[in-house]
C-alpha positions as CSV (number, residue, x, y, z in Angstrom):
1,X,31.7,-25.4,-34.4
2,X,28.3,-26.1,-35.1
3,X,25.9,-22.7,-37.2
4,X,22.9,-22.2,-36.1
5,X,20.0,-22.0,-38.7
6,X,19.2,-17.8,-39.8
7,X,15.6,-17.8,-40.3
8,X,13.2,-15.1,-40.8
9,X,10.3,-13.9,-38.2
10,X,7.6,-15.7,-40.4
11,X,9.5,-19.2,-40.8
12,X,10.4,-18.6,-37.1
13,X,7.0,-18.0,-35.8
14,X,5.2,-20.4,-37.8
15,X,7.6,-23.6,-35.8
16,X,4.8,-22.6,-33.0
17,X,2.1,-25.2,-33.5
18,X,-1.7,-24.7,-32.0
19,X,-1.9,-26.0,-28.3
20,X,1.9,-25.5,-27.4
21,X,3.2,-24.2,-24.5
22,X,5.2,-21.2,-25.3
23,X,8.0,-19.5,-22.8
24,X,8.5,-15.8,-23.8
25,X,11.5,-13.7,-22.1
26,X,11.6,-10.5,-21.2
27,X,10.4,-8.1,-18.4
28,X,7.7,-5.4,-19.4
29,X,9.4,-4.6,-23.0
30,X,13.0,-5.0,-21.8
31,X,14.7,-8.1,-23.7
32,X,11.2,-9.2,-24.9
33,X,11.2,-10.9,-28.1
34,X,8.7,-8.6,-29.5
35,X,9.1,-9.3,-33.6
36,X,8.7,-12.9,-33.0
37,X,5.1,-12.5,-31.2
38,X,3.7,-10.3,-33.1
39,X,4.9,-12.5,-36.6
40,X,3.2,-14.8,-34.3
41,X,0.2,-13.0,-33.7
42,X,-0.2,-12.5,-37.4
43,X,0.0,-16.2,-38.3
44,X,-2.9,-16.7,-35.9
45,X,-1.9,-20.0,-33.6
46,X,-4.1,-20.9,-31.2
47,X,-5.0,-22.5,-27.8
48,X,-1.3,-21.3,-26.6
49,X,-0.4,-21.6,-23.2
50,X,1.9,-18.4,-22.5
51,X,4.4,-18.8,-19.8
52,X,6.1,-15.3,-18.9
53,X,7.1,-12.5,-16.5
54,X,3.7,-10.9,-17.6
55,X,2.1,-10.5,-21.2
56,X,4.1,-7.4,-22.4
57,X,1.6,-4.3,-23.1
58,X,-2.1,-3.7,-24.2
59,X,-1.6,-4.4,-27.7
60,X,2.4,-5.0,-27.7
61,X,4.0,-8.5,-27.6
62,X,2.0,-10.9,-25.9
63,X,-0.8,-8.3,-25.3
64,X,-1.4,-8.9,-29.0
65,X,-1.8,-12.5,-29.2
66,X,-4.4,-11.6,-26.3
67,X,-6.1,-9.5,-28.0
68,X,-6.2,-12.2,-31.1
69,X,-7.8,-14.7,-29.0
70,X,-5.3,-16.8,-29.4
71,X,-4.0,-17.5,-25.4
72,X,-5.6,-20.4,-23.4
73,X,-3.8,-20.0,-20.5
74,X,-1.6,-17.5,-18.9
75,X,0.7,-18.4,-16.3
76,X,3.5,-15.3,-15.0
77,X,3.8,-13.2,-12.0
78,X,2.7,-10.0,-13.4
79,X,-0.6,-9.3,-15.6
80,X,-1.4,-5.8,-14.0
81,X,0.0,-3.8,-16.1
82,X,-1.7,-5.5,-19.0
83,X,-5.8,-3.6,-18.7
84,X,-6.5,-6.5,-21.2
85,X,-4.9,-9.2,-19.2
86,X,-6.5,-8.3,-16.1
87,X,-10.0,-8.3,-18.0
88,X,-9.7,-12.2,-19.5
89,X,-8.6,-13.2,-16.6
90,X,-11.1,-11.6,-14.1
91,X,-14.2,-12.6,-17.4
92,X,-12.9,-15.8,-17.4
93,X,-12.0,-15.8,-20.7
94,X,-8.6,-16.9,-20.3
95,X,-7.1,-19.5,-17.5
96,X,-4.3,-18.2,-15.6
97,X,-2.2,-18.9,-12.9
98,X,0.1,-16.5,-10.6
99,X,3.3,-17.1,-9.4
100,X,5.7,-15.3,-7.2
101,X,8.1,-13.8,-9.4
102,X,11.3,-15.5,-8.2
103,X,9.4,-18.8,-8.0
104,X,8.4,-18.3,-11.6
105,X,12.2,-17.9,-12.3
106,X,13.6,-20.4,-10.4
107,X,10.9,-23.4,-11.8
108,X,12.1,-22.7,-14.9
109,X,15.8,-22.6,-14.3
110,X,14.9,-26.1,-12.5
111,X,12.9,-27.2,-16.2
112,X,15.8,-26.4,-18.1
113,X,18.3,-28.2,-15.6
114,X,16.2,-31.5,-15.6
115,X,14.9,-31.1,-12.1
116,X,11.7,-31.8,-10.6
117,X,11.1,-29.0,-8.4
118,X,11.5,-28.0,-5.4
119,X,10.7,-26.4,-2.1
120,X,10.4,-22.4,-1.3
121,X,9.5,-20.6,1.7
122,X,8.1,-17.7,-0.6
123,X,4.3,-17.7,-0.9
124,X,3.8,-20.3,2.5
125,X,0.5,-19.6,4.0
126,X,-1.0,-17.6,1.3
127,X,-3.4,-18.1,-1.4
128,X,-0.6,-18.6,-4.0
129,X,-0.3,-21.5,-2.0
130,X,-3.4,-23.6,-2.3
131,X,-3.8,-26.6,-3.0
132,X,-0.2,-27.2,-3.5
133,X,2.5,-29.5,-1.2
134,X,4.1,-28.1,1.6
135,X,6.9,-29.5,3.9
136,X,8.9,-28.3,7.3
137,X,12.2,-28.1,6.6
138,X,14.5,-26.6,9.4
139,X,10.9,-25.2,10.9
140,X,9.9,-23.4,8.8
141,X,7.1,-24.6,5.6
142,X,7.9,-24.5,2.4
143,X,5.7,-25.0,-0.9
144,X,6.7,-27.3,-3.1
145,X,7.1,-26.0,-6.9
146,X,7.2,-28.9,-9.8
147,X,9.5,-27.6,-12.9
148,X,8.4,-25.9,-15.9
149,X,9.7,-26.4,-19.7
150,X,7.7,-25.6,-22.8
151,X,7.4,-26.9,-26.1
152,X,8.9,-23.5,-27.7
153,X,11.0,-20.5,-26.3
154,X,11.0,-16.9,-27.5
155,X,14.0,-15.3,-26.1
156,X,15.6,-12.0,-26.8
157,X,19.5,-11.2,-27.0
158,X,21.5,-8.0,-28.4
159,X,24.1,-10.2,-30.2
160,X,24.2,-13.8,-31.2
161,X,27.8,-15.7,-33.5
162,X,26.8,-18.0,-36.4
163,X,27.0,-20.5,-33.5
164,X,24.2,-19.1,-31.6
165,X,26.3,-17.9,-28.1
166,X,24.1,-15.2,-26.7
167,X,25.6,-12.5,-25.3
168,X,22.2,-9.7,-23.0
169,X,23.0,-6.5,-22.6
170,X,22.3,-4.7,-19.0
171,X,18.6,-5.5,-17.8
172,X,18.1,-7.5,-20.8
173,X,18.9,-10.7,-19.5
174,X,15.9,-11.2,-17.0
175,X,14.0,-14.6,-17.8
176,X,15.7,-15.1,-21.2
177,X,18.6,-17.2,-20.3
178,X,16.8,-19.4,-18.0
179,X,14.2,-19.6,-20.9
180,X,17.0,-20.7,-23.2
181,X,17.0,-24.4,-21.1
182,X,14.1,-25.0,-20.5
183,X,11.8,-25.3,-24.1
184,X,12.3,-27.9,-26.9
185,X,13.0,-25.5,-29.1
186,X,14.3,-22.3,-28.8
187,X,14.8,-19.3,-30.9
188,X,16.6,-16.2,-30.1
189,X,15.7,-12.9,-32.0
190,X,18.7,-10.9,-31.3
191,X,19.8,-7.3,-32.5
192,X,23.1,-8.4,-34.5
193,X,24.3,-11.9,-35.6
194,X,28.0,-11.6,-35.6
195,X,30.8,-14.3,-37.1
196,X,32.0,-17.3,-34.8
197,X,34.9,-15.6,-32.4
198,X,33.9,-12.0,-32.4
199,X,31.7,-12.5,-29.2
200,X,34.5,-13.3,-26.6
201,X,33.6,-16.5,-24.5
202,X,33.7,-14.2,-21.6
203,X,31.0,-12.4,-23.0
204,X,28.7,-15.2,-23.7
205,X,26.1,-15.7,-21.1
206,X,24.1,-18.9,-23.1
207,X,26.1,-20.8,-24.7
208,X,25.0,-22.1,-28.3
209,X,24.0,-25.5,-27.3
210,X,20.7,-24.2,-26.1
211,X,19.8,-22.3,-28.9
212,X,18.4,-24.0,-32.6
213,X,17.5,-20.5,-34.3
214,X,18.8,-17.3,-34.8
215,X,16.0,-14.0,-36.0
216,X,17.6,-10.8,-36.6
217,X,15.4,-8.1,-35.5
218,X,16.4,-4.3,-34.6
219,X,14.6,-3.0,-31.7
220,X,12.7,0.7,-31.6
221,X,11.3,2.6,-29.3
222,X,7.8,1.8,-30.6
223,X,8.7,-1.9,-29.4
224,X,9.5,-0.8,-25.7
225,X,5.9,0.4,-25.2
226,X,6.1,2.5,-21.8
227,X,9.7,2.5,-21.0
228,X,11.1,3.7,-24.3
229,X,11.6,7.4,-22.5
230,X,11.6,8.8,-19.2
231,X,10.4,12.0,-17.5
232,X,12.5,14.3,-15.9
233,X,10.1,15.7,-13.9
234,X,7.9,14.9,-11.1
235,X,6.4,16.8,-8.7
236,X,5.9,14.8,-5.1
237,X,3.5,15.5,-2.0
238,X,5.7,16.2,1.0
239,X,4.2,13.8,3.0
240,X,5.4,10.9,0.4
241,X,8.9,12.6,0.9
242,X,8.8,12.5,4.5
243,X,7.9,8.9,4.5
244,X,11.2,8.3,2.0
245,X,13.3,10.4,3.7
246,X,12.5,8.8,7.2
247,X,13.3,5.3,5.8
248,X,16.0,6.1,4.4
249,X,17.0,6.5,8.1
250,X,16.5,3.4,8.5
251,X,19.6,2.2,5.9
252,X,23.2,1.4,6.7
253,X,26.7,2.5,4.7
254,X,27.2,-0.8,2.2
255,X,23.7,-2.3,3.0
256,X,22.1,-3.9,-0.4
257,X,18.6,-2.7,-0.3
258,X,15.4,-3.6,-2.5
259,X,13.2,-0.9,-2.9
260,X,9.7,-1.6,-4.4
261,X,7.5,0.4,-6.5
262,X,5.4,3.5,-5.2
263,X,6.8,5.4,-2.6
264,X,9.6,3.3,-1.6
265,X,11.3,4.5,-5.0
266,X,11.1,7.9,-4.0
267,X,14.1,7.1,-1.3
268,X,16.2,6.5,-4.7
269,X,16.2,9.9,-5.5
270,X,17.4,11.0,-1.6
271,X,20.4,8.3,-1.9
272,X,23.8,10.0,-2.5
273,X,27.4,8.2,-2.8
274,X,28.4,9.4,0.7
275,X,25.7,6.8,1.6
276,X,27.5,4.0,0.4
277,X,23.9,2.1,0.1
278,X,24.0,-0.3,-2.8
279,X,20.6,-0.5,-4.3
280,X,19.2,-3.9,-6.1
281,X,16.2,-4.3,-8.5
282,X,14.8,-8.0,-8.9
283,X,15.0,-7.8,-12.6
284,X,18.9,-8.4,-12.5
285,X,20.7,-5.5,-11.1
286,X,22.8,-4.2,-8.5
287,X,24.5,-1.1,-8.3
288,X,21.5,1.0,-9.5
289,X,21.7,4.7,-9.7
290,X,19.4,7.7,-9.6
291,X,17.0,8.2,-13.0
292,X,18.9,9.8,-16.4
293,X,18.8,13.5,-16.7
294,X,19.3,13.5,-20.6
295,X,15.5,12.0,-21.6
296,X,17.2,8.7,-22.4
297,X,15.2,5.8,-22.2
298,X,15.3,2.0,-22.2
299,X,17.1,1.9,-25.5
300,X,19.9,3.5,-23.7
301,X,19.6,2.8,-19.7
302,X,18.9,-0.2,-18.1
303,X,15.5,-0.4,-16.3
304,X,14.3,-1.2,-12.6
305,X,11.8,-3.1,-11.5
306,X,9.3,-0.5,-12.1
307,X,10.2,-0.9,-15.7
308,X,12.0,3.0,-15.7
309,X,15.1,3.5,-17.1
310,X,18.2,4.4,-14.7
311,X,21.4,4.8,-14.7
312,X,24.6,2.2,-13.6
313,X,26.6,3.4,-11.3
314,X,30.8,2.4,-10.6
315,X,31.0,-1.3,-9.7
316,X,27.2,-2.4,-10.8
317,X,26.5,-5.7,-12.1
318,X,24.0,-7.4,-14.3
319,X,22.4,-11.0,-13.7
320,X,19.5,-13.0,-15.2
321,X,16.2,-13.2,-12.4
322,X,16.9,-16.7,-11.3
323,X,20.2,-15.3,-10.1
324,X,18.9,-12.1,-8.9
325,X,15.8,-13.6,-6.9
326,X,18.9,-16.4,-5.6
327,X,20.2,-13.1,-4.1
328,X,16.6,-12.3,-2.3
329,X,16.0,-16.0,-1.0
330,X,19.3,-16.4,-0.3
331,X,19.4,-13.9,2.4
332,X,22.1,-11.0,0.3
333,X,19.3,-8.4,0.6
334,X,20.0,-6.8,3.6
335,X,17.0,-4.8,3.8
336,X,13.7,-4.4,1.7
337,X,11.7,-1.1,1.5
338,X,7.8,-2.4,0.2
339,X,4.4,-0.7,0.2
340,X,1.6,-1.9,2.1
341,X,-2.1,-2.2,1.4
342,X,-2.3,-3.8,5.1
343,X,-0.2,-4.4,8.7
344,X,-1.7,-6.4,10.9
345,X,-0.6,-6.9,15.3
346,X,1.2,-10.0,14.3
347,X,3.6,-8.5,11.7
348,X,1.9,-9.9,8.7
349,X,1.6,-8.0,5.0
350,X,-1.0,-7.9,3.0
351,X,-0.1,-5.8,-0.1
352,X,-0.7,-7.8,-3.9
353,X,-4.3,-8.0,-4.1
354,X,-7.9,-6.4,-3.5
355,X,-10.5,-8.5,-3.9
356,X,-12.8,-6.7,-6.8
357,X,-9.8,-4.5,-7.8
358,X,-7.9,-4.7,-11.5
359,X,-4.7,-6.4,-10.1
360,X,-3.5,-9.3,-11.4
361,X,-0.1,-9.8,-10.2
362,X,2.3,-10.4,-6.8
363,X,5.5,-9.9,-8.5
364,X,8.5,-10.2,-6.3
365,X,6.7,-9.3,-3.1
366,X,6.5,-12.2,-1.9
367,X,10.0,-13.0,-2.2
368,X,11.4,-10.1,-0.9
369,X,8.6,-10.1,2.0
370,X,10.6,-13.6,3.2
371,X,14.1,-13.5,1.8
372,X,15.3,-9.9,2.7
373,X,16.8,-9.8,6.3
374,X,14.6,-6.8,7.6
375,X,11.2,-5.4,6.1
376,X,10.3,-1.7,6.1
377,X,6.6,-0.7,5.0
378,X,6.0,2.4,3.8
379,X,2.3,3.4,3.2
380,X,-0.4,6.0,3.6
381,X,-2.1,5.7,7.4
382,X,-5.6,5.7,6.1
383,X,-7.4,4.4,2.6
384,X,-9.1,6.9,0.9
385,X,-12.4,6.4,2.9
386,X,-10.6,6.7,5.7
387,X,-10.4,3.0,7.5
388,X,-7.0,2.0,9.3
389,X,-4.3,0.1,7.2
390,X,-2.7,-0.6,10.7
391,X,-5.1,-3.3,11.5
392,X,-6.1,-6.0,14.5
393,X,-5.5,-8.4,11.8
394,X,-5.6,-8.5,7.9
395,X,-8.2,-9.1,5.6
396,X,-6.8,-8.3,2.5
397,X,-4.8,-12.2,0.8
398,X,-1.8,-12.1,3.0
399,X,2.1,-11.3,0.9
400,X,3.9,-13.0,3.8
401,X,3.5,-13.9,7.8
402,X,5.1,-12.3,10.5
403,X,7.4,-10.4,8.3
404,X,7.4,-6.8,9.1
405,X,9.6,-5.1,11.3
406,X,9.0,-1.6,10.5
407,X,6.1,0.5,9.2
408,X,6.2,4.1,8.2
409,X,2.9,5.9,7.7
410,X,2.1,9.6,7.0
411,X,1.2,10.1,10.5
412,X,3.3,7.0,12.4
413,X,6.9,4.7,12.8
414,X,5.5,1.8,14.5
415,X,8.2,-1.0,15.3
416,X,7.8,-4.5,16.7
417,X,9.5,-4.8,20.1
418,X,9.4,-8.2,21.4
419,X,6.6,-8.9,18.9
420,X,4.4,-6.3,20.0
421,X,3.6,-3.5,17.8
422,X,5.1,-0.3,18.7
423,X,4.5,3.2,18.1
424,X,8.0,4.8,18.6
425,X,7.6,8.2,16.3
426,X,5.5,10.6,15.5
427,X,6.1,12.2,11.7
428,X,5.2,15.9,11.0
429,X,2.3,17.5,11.2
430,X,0.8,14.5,12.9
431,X,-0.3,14.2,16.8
432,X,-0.8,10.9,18.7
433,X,-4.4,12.3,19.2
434,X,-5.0,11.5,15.6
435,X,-2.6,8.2,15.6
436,X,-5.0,6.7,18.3
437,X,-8.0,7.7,16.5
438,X,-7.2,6.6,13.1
439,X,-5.6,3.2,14.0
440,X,-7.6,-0.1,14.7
441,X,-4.6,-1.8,15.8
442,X,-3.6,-2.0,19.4
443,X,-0.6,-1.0,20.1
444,X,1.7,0.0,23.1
445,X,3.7,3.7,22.7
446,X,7.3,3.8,23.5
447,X,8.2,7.7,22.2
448,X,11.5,8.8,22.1
């Protein structure tokens, strides 16, 4: 059995030479290879093209080569949370490119397997989508995605043998093993480097092969940034509440169901085990459970999508993003609950960018908005100057076309019978009255 090179964070760091294009695993702070950027940020390479989930945290991970001027390019699915991100992108002082978060995944699961690319339904029609190939393929179009691989990966395990196996622990996993294919040369920073045997082969989820250098590094909560700890409490408007607890409705005993961030989250918290509702979160997990009540954080819990710590419950699983987004394409979700910037009469979603507005990201939206079997929008009525998000037709970048097949306002339940949009519900302390008058959309009434 081959041993893997131990090297330290500096030695590591400096194999990244200026103008390379660096994969770095990780989602948010969880399983991000943290030690190795920032030895990297203090070395000072430049003209990098960073290939990630998103750029970790203002100031943390890849937020610090950022802030170093020393990213080119940026190309990920996720930048908003990142203030600094957002602002070279939207100055022009750094090149980026967006990707739907399963495409981002699943190109370079297809770089480190030798392949091409390949052809998605996910982001078809939308800006994403410009200026890129698209096919039919059983009807529908599909956009064709070319493979990624990069000079050097950073990944991040919690144990490695002399012989470099990896073995993730719970949500750490997300891009890392797919990372670990698909980059020249790859080095794993990893909490504990254990003798050859100790990590059982059942246990290993990258095998050695794909791995030329071993870093220990211990983790802290300083390194998690926002998810190191979790509140235990949070005070919600009803109206929020009666938007979760009406979709929740809407769920069946041993449905899988995606819930995105916002208010769909909130039906986590209304989800009992009588419910028999198995809950998924695109950053590899199924099985999810409601939030910890002790004040643990990510250094104890894994994390959902949101990047907040929760708990496992009986019978959950873990799984790297390629494999979790596999799930979502591959029609497993049964339903997804997403929030909504825009519905328009013709079923389509609009809800990953403002024009103008600090967001730089579309995240798994786009996947979800075409994999999942049936599509529940949840979303205030009105914006905050009062014009309709229950439109004639969007004019906000479209998510997905002709996806939605329910929407649940503060005021409304609108369905689409026979493709026509369909008020069927009026939710407290709302009248139709006010429905009429604060909807630009036509639509037909067929109340219960």
């Amino acid at each position: 059995m081959k041993q893997v090179p131990i090297v330290d964070l500096h030695t590591a760091a400096e194999m990244v030479k200026d103008g390379d294009t660096l994969l770095q695993g990780g989602f948010g702070m969880t399983g991000n290879p943290v030690h190795l950027m920032h030895a990297l940020a203090e070395i000072g390479t430049k003209n990098l093209t960073f290939i990630g989930n998103n750029t970790g945290e203002a100031g943390i991970g890849g937020g610090r080569l950022l802030r170093n001027g020393q990213i080119k390019k940026m190309i990920g699915s996720f930048f908003t949370s990142n203030p600094d991100a957002v602002k070279a992108a939207q100055t022009g002082a750094v090149d980026y490119e967006l990707l739907p978060q399963g495409t981002l995944a699943e190109a370079i699961r297809a770089g480190g397997a030798g392949i091409g690319g390949f052809y998605t339904p996910t982001s078809a029609g939308t800006l994403i989508a410009a200026g890129r190939e698209t096919k039919i393929i059983d009807g529908e179009e599909q956009v064709f995605i070319k493979g990624i691989r990069g000079n050097v990966a950073f990944i991040r395990a919690w144990r490695a043998d002399t012989a470099g196996n990896l073995q993730y622990r719970m949500t750490e996993n997300n891009f890392n093993k797919a990372m670990a294919t698909a980059a020249d040369l790859v080095i794993a920073e990893v909490e504990e480097i254990v003798p050859v045997g100790e990590i059982l082969p059942e246990f290993v989820h990258t095998p050695g092969c794909f791995v030329d250098y071993l870093v220990e590094a211990k983790i802290t909560l300083e390194d998690l940034g926002s998810s190191a700890s979790v509140s235990t409490s949070k005070k919600v408007d009803e109206s929020r509440m009666n938007m979760a607890r009406r979709a929740l409705k809407e769920l069946k005993k041993r449905d899988v169901v995606n819930l995105g961030i916002g208010i769909p989250t909130l039906v986590a918290d209304l989800i009992i085990d009588e419910h028999g509702i198995i809950l998924h979160t695109e950053n590899g997990m199924l099985g999810v459970g409601p939030v910890p009540t002790d004040g643990g954080g990510a250094m104890d819990y894994p994390v959902n999508a949101g990047k907040i710590p929760v708990t496992a419950l009986k019978g959950s699983s873990y799984f790297d993003s390629a494999d979790s987004f596999a799930m979502i394409r591959g029609g497993h979700v049964d339903t997804a609950i997403m929030g909504g910037l825009e519905v328009d009469e013709a079923a389509n979603l609009a809800n990953w960018a403002v024009p103008g507005k600090p967001l730089l990201g579309v995240g798994g939206a786009m996947d979800l908005a075409k994999g999942a079997k049936r599509l529940i929008i949840t979303m205030t009525h009105s914006n905050p100057d009062g014009s309709s998000k229950v439109v004639p037709k969007c004019v906000l970048p479209l998510t997905a076309s002709g996806v939605v097949d329910l929407i649940i306002t503060d005021l409304a339940v609108f369905s689409f019978i026979e493709g026509k949009l369909t008020l069927i519900e009026i939710m407290p302390g709302s009248s139709l009255e006010e429905i009429r008058t604060k909807t630009t959309a036509h639509f037909i009434e067929k109340l219960n």
